[in-house]
Structures are given as structure tokens and as C-alpha cells.
C-alpha positions in Angstrom: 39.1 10.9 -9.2 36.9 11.9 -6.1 40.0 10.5 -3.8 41.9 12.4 -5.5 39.9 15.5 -4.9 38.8 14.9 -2.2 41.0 12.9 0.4 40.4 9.2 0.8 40.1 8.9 4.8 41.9 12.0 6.9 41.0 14.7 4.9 38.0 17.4 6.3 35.9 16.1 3.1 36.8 12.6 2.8 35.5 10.2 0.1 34.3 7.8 2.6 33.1 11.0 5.3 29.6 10.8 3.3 28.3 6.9 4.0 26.9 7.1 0.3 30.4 6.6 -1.0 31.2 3.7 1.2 27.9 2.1 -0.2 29.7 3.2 -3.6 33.3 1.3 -2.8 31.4 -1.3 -1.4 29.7 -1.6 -5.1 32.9 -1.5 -6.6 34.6 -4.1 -4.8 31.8 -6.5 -5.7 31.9 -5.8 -9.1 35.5 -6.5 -9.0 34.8 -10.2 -7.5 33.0 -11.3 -10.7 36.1 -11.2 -12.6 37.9 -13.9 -10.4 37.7 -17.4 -11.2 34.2 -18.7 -10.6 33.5 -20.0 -7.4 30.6 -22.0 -6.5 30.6 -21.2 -2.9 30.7 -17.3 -3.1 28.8 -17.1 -5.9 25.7 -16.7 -4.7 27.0 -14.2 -2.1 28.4 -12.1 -4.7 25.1 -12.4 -6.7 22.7 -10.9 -4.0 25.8 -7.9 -3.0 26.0 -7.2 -6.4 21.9 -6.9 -5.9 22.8 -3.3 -3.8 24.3 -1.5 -7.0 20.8 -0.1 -7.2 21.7 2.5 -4.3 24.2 4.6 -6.5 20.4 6.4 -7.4 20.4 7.3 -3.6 22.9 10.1 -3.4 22.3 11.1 -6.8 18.4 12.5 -6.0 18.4 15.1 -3.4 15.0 14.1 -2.1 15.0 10.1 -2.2 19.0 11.0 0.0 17.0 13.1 2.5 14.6 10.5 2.7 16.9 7.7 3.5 19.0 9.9 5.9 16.0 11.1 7.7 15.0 7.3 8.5 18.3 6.7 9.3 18.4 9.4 12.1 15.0 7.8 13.0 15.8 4.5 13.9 17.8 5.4 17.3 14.4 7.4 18.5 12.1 4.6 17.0 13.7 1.8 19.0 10.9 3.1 22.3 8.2 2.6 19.8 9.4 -0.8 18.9 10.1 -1.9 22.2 6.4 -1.0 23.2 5.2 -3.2 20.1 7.3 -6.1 21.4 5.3 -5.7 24.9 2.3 -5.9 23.2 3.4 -9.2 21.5 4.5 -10.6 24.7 1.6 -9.9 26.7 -0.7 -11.3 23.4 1.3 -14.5 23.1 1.1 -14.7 26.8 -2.7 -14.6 27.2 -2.8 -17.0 23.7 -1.1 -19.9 25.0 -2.8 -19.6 28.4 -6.1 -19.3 26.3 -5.9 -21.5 23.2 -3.2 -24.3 23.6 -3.6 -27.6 22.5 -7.7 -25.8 21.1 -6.2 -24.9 17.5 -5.5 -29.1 16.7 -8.2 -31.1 15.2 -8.5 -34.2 13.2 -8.1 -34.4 9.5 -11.4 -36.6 9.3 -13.8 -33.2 9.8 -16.4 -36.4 10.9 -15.5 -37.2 13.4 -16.4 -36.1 17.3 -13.4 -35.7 19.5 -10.0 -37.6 19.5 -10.5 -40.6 20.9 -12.6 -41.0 17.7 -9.3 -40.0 15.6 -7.9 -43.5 14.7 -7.8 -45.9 11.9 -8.4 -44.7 8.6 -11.3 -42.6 6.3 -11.7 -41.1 2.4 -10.7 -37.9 2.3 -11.8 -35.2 -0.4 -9.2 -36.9 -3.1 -11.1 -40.0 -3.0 -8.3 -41.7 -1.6 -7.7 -43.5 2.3 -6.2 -41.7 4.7 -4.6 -41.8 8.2 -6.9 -39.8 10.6 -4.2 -37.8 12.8 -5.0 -35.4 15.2 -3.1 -32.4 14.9 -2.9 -28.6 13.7 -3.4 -28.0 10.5 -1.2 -25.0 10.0 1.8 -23.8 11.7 -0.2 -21.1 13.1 -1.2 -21.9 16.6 -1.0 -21.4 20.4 0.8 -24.0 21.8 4.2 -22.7 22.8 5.3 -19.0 23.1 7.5 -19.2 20.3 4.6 -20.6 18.2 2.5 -18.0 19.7 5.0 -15.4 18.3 5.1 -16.2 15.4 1.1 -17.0 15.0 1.4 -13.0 16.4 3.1 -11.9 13.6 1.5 -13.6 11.1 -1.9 -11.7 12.2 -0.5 -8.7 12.3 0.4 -8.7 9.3 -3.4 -9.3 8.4 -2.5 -11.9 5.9 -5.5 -13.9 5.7 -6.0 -13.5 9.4 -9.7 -14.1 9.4 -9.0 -18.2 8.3 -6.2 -18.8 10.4 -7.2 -16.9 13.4 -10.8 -15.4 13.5 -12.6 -18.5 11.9 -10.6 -20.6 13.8 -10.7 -19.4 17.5 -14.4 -19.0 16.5 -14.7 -22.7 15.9 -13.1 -24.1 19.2 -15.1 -26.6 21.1 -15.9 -26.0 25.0 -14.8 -29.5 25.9 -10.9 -30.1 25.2 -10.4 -32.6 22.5 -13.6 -32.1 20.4 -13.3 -31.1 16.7 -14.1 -28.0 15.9 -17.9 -26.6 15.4 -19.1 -24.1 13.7 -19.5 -20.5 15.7 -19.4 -22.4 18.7 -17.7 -19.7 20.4 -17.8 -16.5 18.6 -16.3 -14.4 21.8 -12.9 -15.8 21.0 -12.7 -13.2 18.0 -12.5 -10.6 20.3 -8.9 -11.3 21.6 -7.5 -10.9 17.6 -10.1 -7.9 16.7 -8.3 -6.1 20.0 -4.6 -7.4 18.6 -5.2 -6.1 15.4 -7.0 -2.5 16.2 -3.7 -2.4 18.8 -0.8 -3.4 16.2 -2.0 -2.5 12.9 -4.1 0.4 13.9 -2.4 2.3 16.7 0.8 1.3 16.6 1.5 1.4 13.0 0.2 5.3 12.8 2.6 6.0 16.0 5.1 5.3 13.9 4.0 6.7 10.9 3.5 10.1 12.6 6.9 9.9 14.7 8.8 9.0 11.0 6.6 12.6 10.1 7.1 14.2 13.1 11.0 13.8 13.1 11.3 14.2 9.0 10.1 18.0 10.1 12.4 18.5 13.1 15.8 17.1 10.8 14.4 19.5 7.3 13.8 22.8 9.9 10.2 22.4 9.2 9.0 21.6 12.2 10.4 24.5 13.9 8.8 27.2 11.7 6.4 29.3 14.2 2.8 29.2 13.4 3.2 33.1 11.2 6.8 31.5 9.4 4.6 28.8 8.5 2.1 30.9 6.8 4.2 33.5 5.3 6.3 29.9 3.4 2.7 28.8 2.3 1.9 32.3 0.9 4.7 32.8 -0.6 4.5 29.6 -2.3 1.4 29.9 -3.7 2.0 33.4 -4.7 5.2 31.8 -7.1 3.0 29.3 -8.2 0.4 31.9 -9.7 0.8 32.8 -13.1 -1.4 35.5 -15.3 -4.3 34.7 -17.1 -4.4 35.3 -20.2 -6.9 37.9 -21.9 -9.6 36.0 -24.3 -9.5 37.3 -27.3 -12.8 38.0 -28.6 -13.9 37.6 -32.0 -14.8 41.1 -34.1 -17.1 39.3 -36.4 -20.8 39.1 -35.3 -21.3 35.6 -36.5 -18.3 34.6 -34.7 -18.5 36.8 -31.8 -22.0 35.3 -30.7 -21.3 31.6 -30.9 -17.9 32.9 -28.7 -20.5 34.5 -26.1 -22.6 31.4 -26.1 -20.2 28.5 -25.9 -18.5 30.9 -22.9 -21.4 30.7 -21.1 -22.8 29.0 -17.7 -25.5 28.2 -19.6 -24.2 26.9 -22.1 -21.7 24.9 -20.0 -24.2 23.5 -17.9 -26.6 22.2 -20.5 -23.4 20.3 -21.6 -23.0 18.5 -18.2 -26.6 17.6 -18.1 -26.4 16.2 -21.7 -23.1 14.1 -21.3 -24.6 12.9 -17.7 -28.0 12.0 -19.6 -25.8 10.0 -22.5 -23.9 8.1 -19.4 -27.0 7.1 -17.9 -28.7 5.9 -21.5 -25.7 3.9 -22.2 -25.2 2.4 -18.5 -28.4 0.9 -19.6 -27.5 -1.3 -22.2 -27.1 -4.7 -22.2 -25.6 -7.6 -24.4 -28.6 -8.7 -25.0 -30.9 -5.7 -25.8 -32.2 -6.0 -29.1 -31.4 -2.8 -31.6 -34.3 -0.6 -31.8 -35.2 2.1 -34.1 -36.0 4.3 -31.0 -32.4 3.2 -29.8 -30.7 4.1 -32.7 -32.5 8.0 -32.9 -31.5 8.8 -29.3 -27.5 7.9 -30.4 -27.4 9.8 -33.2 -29.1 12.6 -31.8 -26.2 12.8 -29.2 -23.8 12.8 -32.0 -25.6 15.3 -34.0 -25.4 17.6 -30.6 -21.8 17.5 -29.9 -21.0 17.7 -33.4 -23.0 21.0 -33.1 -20.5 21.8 -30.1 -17.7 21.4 -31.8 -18.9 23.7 -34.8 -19.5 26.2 -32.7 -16.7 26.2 -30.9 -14.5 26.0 -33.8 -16.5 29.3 -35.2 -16.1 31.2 -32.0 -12.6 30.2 -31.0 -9.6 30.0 -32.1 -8.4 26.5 -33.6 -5.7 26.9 -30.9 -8.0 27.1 -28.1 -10.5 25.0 -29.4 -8.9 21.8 -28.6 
């Protein structure tokens, strides 16, 4: 129906002009493939496609489709920002492999003293004999740049960086070849503390705040003068504003005075202190306190005061604007 409306391809508002109908016929065609003969090859293929039918929601909500377009725009002026992250992992990975190659290994037999000690065989935690190898004990190390890279990443990402990485580099021996010990040289953390404040600290915010900065050039936002933004601001706080409504005092005297005194700072304020004094007698219990008299005369004498609140509100207000 839209094709028909609209044009398919050649017409000045084509189906597939908007890129959120091309998602839409790319939907359909995959929805179309699960009705041919089943075919073990493509079938996982047109399993994960069919996974993108949840972006028909995208041009249907007018913010979550400005969103997307606005990171779209993004991505051309972003590719500077990325670029100067991908220095930073270079120059990282270049100073890692020059610093800790071959220093991340160690035997699995933590008794040990270096590797010419690594050989035969030991009990390990399992109770059973083992092989002693000498060798890293995660992927994550320094010696090659592609390792490097990827040891990178995986810090950046802060995943339990301080094992792999800080408590690591901290452990490395001065003489190449001995297993690690403990602190034995604590100035290696510096080079990951300065990788992480760099990546996950500045970087990550410079993108943040371009992704911002750009989001206000593409809505118009951003180019609102300094007054323009202040008369928007005003104007929307002035549309949120609604008028407050009139109590409506009681005529009666009875009523009339409990209205005065549950409406009062006074009044209001001995509440807070009262409910803060319950909190603090109950944070003081514990499973195992025995159930004293003296225990059970401050409780209900909380109970007996706001019960007395709530009979004097209900006397002074109205049951609608009592509760």
C-alpha cells in the first residue's frame, strides 16, 4: 500500500527514500525465507536476520528515530575520535611488549623458583599429578603486538583488569625467568592505571560529549543564542505550571482547628523528628534481642501517635485529601 502511495524507487517520496523502510523490506524478505523448504545451511542465517524485525519500533517512535539518525550522522565525524583511540592502543601495545614480554609466563607449580626448576611433575590443588609447564596462564599477555592488542582491549574494558593486569604486572620478578612474587614490583601498575584514566576516562567522555555536542547541532539546539535559550526554558516551565488549588477550610470549630494544626510547620516537623526517632529505634534491633516490656511500650506508643495523626487529619480534611 505505501508503494502504491508513495512510489517504490523514482518517485520524490519513495518507499525506499526513508532507510527505515529498506530495514522494513529487508524484514519482509526474511520472513518470506521461512516458508521455503528447510534448509540446514541457511537456517541459521535466516534465524539471526529474522533477529532485526525488532527495528520496525524504530521509525514508529519519533524520539528513539532521531536518536538512531543522529548517531548515524555521527559516525562520519566520530571516525577522528576513533582513530586517536587506536593511536593510543598502538603506542600502549608498543611500550607493553617492549616492557613485559615473555614477564607475564610462569609455572603452573606456584613452588617453584624460576624455570629451569619447571620440569617433571607436582600435586596440584585437585590432589592429582601434574606436568609443571612454564607458560601464561591466560591469553592475556605481552608477548606479541597482536597479543598485546587484544590484552589492550580487554583492560579497557575494565573487566576484571586488576587480576589479569594490575596484580599481575605487580608480581613480575626482576630477573627473567623467575616465578612471580608478590608486590615485587608495584611501579608496573602505573603503566595500566595511565591506560585506563586515558581510554575509559578521557576518551570515552570525548565521545560522549561529541555524540551530545552533535545531537544539539542536527535538533537546532545547539544553535539557539544564549537569550533563545532562556526565553525556550521559560517558556517551558511557564506551560508546565499549573494553579494551585485553594484549601478549603473547614467552618466547624472542632474541625477547623485540627485543619490549622495538622497544616502546620510545627506540626509537620514534629512528625519528621518522630518517624526519624522510630527509624533509629528499629535500626536497633536485632534477631537476637530478647522482647522486653520496655520494648513493647515504645512500639505501641508510635502506633498510638500516628493513629492520632490520622484522626486528626481525617477530622480536619477532607477524606479526599486525606490520603
Amino acid at each position: 500500500m505505501k508503494c502504491i502511495a508513495y512510489g517504490f524507487l523514482f518517485a520524490p517520496e519513495a518507499y525506499l527514500g526513508d532507510p527505515f523502510n529498506f530495514i522494513d523490506v529487508i524484514n519482509i524478505i526474511f520472513h518470506g525465507l521461512r516458508y521455503i523448504p528447510y534448509n540446514y545451511t541457511a537456517a541459521p542465517a535466516i534465524n539471526i536476520m529474522n533477529g532485526i524485525r525488532v527495528t520496525r519500533f524504530i521509525p514508529r517512535i519519533f524520539g528513539l528515530k532521531l536518536l538512531v539518525g543522529t548517531l548515524i550522522r555521527t559516525i562520519p565525524s566520530m571516525i577522528s575520535i576513533f582513530s586517536f583511540l587506536l593511536v593510543i592502543f598502538f603506542i600502549f601495545a608498543t611500550i607493553g611488549v617492549q616492557q613485559f614480554r615473555s614477564k607475564f609466563a610462569s609455572c603452573t607449580d606456584t613452588n617453584v623458583t624460576n624455570r629451569a626448576e619447571c620440569v617433571g611433575f607436582y600435586w596440584n590443588n585437585l590432589g592429582l599429578m601434574s606436568p609443571r609447564v612454564w607458560m601464561n596462564q591466560t591469553l592475556l599477555h605481552f608477548d606479541s603486538f597482536g597479543a598485546a592488542m587484544l590484552s589492550l582491549f580487554v583492560c579497557s574494558t575494565t573487566d576484571n583488569w586488576l587480576n589479569y593486569f594490575l596484580h599481575t604486572s605487580m608480581d613480575i620478578p626482576t630477573t627473567l625467568y623467575d616465578n612471580p612474587k608478590r608486590n615485587h614490583s608495584p611501579w608496573n601498575a602505573l603503566f595500566f592505571c595511565v591506560f585506563i584514566v586515558l581510554v575509559t576516562w578521557l576518551v570515552m567522555r570525548m565521545l560522549v560529549g561529541f555524540f551530545i555536542d552533535q545531537f544539539g547541532v542536527i535538533s537546532g539546539s545547539k544553535l539557539l543564542t544564549e537569550r533563545q535559550r532562556l526565553w525556550r526554558d521559560m517558556n517551558r516551565i511557564i506551560q508546565s505550571l499549573t494553579p494551585k488549588q485553594t484549601p478549603n477550610v473547614p467552618q466547624g470549630f472542632i474541625r477547623g482547628k485540627c485543619y490549622k494544626f495538622v497544616h502546620s510547620r510545627r506540626f509537620e516537623r514534629a512528625m519528621v523528628l518522630i518517624v526519624l526517632g522510630n527509624f533509629v529505634y528499629t535500626s536497633t534491633h536485632s534477631y537476637d534481642a530478647p522482647d522486653t516490656h520496655v520494648k513493647e511500650s515504645i512500639r505501641t506508643t508510635f502506633v498510638f501517635i500516628y493513629l492520632t495523626e490520622v484522626i486528626l487529619k481525617l477530622v480536619g480534611n477532607e477524606v479526599q485529601n486525606t490520603f
